[in-house]
PQR file of N, CA, C, O and H, with PARSE charges and radii, in Angstrom:
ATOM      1  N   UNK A   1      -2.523  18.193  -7.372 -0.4000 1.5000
ATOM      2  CA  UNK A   1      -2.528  17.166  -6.348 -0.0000 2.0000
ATOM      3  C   UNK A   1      -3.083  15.878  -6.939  0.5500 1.7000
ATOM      4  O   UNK A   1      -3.822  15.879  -7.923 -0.5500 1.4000
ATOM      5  N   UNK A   2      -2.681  14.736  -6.271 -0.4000 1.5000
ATOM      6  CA  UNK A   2      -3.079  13.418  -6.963 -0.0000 2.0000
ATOM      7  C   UNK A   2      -4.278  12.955  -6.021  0.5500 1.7000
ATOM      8  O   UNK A   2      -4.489  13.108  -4.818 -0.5500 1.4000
ATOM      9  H   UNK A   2      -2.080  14.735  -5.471  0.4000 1.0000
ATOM     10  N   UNK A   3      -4.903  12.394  -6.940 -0.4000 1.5000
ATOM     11  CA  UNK A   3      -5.948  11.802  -6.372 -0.0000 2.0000
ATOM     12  C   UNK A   3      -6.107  10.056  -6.067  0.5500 1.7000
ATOM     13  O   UNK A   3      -6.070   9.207  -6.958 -0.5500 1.4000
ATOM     14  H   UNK A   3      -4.732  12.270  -7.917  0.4000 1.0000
ATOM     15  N   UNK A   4      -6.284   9.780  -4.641 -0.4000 1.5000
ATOM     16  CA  UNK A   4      -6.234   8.210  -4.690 -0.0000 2.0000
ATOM     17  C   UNK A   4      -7.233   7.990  -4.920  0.5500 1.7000
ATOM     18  O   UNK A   4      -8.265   8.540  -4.538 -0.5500 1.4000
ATOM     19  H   UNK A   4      -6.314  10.469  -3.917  0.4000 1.0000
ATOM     20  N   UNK A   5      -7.024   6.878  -5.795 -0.4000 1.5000
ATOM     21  CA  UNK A   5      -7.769   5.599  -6.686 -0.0000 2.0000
ATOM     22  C   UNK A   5      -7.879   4.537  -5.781  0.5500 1.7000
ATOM     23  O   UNK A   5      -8.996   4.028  -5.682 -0.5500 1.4000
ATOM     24  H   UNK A   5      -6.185   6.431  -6.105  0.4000 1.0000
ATOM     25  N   UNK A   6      -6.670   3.947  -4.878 -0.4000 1.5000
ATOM     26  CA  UNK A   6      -6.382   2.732  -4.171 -0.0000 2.0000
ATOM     27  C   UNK A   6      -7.224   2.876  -3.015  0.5500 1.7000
ATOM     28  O   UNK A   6      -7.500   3.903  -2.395 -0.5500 1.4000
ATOM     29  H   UNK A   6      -5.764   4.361  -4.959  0.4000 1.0000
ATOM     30  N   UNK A   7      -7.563   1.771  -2.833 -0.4000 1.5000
ATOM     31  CA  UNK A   7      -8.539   1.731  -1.622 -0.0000 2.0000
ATOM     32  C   UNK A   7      -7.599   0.903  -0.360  0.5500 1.7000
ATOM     33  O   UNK A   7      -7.987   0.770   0.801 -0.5500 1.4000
ATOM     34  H   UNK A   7      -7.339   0.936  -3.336  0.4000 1.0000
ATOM     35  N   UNK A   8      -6.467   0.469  -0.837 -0.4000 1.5000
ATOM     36  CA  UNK A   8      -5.390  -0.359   0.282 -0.0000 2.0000
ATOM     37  C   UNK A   8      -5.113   0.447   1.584  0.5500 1.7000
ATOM     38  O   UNK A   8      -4.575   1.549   1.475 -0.5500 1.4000
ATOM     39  H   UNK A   8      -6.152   0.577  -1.780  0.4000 1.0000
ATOM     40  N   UNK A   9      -5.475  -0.077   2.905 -0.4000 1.5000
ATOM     41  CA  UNK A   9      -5.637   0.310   3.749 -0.0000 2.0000
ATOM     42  C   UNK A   9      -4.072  -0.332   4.510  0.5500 1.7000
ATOM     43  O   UNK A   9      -3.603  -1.287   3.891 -0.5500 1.4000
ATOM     44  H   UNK A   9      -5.911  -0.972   2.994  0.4000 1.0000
ATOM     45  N   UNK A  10      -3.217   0.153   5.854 -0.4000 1.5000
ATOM     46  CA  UNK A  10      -1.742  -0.253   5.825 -0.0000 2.0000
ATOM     47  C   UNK A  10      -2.758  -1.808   7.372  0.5500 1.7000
ATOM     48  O   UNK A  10      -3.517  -1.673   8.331 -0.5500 1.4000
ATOM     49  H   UNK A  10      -3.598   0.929   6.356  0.4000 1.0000
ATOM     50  N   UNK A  11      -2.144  -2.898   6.744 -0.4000 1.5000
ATOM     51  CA  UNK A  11      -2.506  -4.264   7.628 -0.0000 2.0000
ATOM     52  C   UNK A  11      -1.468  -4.268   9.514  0.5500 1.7000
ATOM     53  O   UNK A  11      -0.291  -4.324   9.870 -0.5500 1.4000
ATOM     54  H   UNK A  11      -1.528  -3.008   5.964  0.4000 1.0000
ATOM     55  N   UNK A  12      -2.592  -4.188  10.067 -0.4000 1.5000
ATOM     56  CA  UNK A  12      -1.843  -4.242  11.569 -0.0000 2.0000
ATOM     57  C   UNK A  12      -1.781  -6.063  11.736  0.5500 1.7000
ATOM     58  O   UNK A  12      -2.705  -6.846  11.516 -0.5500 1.4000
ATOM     59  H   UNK A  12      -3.548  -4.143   9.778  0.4000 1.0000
ATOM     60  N   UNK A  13      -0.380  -6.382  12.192 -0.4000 1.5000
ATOM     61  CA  UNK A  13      -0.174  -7.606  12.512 -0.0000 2.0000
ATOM     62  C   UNK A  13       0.799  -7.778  13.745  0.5500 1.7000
ATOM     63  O   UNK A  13       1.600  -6.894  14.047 -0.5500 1.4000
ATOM     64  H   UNK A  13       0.371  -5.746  12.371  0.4000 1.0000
ATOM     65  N   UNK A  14       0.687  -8.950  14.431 -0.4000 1.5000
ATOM     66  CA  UNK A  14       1.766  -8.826  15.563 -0.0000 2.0000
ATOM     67  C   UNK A  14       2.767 -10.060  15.012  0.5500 1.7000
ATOM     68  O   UNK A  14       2.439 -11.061  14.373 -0.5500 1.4000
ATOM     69  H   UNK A  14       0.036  -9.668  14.186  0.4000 1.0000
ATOM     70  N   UNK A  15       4.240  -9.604  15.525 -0.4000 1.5000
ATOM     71  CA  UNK A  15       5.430  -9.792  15.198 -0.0000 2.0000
ATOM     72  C   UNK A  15       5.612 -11.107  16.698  0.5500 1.7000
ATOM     73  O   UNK A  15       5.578 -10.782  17.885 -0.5500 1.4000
ATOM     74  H   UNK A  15       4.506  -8.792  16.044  0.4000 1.0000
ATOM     75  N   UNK A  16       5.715 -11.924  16.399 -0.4000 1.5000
ATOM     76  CA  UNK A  16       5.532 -13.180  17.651 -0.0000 2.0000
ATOM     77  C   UNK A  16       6.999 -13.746  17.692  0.5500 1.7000
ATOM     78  O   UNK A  16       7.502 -14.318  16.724 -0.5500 1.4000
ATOM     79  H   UNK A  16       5.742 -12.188  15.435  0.4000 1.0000
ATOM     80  N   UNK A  17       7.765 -13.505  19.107 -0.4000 1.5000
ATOM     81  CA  UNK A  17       9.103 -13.831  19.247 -0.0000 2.0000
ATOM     82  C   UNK A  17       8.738 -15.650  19.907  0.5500 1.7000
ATOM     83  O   UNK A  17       7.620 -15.989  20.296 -0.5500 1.4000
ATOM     84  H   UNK A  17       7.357 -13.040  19.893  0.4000 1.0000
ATOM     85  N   UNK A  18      10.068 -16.661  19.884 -0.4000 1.5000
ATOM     86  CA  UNK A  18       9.841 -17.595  20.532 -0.0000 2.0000
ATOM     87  C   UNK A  18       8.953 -17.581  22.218  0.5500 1.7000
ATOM     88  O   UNK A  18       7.932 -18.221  22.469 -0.5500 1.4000
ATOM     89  H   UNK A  18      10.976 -16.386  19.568  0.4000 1.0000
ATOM     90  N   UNK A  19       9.308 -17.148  22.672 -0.4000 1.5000
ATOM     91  CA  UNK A  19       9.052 -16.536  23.893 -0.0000 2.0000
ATOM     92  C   UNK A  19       7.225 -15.938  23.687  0.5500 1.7000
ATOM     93  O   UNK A  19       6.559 -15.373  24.555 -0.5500 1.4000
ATOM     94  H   UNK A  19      10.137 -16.628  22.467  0.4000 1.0000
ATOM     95  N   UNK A  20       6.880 -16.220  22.577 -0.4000 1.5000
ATOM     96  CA  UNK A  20       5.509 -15.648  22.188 -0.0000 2.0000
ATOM     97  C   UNK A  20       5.349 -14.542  22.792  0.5500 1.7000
ATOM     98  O   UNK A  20       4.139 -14.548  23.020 -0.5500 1.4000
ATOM     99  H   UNK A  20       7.421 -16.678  21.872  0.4000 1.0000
ATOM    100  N   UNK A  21       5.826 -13.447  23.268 -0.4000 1.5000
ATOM    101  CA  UNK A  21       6.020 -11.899  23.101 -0.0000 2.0000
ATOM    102  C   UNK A  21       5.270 -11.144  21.727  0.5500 1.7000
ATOM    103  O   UNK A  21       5.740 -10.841  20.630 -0.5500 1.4000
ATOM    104  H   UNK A  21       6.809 -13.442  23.083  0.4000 1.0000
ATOM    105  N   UNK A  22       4.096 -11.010  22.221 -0.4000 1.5000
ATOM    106  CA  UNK A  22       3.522 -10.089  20.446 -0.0000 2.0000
ATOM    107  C   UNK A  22       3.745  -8.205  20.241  0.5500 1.7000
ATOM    108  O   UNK A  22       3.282  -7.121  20.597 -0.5500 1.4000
ATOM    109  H   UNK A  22       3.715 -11.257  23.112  0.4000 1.0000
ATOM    110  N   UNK A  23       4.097  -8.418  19.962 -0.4000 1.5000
ATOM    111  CA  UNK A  23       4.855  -6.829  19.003 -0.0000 2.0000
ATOM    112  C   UNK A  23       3.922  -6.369  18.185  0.5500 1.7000
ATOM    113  O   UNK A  23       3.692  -7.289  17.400 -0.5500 1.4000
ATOM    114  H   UNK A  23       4.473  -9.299  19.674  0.4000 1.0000
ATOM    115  N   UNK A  24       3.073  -5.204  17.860 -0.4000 1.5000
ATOM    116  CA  UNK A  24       2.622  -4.786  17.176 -0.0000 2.0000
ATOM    117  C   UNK A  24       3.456  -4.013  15.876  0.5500 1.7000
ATOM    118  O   UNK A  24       4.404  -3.235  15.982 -0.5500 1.4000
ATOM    119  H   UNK A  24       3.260  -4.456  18.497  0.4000 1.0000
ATOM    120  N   UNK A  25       2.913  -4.399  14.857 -0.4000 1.5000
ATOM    121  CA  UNK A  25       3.398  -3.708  13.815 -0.0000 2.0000
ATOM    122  C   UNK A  25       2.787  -3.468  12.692  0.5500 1.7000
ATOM    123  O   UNK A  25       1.925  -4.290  12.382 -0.5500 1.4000
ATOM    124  H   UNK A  25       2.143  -5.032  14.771  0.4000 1.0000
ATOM    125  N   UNK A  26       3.042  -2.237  11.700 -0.4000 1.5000
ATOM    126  CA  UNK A  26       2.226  -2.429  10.579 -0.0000 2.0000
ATOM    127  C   UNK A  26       2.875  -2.370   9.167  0.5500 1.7000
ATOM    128  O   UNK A  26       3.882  -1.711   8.904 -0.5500 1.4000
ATOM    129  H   UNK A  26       3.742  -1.569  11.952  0.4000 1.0000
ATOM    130  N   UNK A  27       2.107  -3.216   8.204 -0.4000 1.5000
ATOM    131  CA  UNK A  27       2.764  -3.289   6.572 -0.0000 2.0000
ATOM    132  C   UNK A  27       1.786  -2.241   5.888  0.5500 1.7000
ATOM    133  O   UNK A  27       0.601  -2.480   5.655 -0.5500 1.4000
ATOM    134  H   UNK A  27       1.290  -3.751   8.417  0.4000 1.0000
ATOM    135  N   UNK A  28       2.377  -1.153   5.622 -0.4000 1.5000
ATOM    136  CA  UNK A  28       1.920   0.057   4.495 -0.0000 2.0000
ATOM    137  C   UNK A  28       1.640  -0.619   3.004  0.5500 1.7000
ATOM    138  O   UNK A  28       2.587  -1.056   2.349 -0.5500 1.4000
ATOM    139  H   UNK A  28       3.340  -0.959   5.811  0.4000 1.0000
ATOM    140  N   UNK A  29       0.600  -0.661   2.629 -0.4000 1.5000
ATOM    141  CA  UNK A  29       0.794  -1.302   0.640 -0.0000 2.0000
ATOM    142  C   UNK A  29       1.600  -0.009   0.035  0.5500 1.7000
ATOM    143  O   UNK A  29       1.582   1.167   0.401 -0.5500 1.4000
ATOM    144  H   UNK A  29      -0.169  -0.306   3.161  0.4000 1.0000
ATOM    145  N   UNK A  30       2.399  -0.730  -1.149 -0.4000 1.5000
ATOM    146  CA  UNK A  30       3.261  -0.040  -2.095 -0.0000 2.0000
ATOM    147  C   UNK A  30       2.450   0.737  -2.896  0.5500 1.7000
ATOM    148  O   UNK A  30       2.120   0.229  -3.968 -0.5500 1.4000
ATOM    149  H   UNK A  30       2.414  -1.685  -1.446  0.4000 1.0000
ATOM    150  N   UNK A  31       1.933   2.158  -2.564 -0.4000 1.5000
ATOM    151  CA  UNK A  31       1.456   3.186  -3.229 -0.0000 2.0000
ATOM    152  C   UNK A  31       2.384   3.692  -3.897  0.5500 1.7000
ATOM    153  O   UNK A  31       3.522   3.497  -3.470 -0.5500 1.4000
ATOM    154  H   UNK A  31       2.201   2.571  -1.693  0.4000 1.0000
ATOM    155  N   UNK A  32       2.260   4.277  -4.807 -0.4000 1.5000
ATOM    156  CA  UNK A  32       3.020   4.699  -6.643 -0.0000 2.0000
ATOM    157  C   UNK A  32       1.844   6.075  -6.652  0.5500 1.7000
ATOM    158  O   UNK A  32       0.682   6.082  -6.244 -0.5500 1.4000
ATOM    159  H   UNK A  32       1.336   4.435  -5.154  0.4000 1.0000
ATOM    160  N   UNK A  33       2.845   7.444  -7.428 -0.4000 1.5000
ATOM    161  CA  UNK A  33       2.180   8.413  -8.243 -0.0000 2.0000
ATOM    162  C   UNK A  33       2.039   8.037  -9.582  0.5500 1.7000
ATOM    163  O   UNK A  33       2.957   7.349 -10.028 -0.5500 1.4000
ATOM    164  H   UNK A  33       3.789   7.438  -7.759  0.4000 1.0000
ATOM    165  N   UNK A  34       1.253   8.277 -10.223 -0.4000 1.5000
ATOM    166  CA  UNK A  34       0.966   7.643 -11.740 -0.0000 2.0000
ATOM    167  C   UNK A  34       0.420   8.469 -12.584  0.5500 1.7000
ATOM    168  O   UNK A  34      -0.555   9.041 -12.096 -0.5500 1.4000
ATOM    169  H   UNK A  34       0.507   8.836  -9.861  0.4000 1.0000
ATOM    170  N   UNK A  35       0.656   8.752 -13.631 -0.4000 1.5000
ATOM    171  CA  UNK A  35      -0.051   9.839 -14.631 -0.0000 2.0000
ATOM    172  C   UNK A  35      -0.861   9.366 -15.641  0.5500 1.7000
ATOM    173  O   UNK A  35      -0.427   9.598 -16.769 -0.5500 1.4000
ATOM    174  H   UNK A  35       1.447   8.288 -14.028  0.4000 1.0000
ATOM    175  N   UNK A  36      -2.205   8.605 -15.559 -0.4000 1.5000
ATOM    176  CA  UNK A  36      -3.097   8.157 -16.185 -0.0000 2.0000
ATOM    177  C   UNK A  36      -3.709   8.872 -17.075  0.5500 1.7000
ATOM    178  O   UNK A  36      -4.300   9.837 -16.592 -0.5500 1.4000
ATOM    179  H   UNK A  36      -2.558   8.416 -14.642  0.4000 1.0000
ATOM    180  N   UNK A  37      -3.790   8.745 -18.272 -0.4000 1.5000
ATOM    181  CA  UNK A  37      -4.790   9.841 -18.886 -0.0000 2.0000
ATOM    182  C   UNK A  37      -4.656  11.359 -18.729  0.5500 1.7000
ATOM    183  O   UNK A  37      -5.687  12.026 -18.645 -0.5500 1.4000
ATOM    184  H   UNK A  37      -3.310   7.961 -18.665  0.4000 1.0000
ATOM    185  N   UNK A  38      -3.461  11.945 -18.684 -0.4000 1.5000
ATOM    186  CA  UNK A  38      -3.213  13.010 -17.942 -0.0000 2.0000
ATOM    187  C   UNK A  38      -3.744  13.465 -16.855  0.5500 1.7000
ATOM    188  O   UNK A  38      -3.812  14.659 -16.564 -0.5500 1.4000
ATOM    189  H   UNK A  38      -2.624  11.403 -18.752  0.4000 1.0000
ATOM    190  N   UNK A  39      -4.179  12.483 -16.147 -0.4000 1.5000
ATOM    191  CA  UNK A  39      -4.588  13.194 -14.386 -0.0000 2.0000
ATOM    192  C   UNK A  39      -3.435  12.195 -13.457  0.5500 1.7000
ATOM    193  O   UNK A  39      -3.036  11.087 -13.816 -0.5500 1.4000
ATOM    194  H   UNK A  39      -4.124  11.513 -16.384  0.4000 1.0000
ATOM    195  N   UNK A  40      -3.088  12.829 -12.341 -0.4000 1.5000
ATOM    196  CA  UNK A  40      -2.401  12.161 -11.669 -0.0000 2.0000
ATOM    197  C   UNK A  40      -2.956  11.457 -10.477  0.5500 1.7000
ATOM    198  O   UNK A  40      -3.689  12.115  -9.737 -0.5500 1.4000
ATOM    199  H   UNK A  40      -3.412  13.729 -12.049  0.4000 1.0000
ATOM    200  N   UNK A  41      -2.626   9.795 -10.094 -0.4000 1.5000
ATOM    201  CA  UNK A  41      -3.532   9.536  -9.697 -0.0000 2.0000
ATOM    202  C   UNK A  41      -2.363   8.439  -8.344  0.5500 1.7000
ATOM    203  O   UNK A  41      -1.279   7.908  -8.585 -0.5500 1.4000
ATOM    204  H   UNK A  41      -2.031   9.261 -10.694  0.4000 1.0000
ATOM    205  N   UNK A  42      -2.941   8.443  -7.360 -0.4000 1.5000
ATOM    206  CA  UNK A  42      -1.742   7.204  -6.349 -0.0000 2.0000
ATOM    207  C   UNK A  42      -2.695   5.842  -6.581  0.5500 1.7000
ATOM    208  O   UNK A  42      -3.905   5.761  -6.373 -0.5500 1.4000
ATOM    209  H   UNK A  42      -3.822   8.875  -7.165  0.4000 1.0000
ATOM    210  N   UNK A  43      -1.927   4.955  -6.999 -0.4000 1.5000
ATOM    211  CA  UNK A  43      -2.713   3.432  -7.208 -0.0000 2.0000
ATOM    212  C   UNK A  43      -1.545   2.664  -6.443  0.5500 1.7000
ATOM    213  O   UNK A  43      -0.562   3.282  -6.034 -0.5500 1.4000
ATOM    214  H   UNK A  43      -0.944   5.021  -7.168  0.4000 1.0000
ATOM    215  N   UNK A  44      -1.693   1.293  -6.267 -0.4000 1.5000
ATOM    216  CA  UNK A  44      -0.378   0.757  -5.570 -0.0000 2.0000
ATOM    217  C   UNK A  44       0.371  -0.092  -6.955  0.5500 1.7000
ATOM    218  O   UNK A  44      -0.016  -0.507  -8.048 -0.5500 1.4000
ATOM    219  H   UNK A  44      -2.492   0.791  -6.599  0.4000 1.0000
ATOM    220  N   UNK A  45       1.327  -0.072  -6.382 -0.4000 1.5000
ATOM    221  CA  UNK A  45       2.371  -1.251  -7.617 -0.0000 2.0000
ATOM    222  C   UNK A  45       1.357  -1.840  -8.427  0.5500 1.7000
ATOM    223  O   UNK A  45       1.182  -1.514  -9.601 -0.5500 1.4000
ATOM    224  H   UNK A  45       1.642   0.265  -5.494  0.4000 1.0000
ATOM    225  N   UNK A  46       0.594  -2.818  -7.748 -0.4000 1.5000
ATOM    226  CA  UNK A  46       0.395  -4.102  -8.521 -0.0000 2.0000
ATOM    227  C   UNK A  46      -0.664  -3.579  -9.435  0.5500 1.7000
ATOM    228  O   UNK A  46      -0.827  -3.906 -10.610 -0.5500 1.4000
ATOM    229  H   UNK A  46       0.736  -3.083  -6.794  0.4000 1.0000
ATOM    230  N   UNK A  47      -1.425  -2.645  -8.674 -0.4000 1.5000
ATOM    231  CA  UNK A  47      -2.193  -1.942 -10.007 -0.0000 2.0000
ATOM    232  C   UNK A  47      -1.662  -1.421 -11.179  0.5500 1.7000
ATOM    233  O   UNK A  47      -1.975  -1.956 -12.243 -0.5500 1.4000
ATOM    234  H   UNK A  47      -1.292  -2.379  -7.719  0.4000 1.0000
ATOM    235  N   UNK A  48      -0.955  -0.523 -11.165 -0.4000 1.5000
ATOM    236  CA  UNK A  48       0.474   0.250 -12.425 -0.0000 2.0000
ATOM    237  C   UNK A  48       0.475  -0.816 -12.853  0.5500 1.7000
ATOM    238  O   UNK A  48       0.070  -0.781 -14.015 -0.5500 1.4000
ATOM    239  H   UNK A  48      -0.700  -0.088 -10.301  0.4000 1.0000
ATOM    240  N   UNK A  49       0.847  -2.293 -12.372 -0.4000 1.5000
ATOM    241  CA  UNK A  49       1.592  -2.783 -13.117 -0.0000 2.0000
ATOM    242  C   UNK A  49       0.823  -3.296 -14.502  0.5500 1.7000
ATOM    243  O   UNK A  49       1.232  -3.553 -15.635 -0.5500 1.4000
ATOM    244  H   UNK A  49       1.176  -2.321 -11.428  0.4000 1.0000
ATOM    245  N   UNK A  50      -0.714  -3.327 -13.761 -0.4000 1.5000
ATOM    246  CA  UNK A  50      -1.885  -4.232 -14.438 -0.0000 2.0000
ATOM    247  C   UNK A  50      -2.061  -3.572 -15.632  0.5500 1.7000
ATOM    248  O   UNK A  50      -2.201  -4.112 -16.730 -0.5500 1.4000
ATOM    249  H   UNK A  50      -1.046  -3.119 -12.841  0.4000 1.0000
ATOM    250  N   UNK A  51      -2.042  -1.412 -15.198 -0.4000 1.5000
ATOM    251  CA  UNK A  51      -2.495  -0.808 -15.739 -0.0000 2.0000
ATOM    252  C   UNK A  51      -1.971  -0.653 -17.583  0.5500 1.7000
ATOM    253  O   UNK A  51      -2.698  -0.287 -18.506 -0.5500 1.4000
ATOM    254  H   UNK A  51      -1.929  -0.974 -14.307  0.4000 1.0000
ATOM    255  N   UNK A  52      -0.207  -1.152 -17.677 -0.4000 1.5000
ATOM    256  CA  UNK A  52       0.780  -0.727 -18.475 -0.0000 2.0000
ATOM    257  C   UNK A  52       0.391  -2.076 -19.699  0.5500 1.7000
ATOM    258  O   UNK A  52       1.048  -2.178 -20.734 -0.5500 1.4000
ATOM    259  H   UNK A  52       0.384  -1.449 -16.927  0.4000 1.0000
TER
END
């Protein structure tokens, strides 16, 4: 099993129509499986990317 590293939590925001109608919704961060050092680990994208 992988172990998370990432501390990215998913951001609640509301979606605002003209009519200013607010919509709840949420953005998940781009979590990635990754094989660091031979342990497997979930970091998000931008980390991998830092990591390579």
């Amino acid at each position: 099993m992988a172990t998370k590293v990432s501390k990215k939590k998913p951001l609640t925001v509301n979606l605002r129509s003209k009519a200013c109608n607010a919509t709840k919704s949420r953005q998940k961060p781009n979590l990635q499986k990754k094989t660091i050092d031979g342990k497997k680990v979930i970091i998000s994208a931008r980390e991998a990317k830092k990591a390579n």
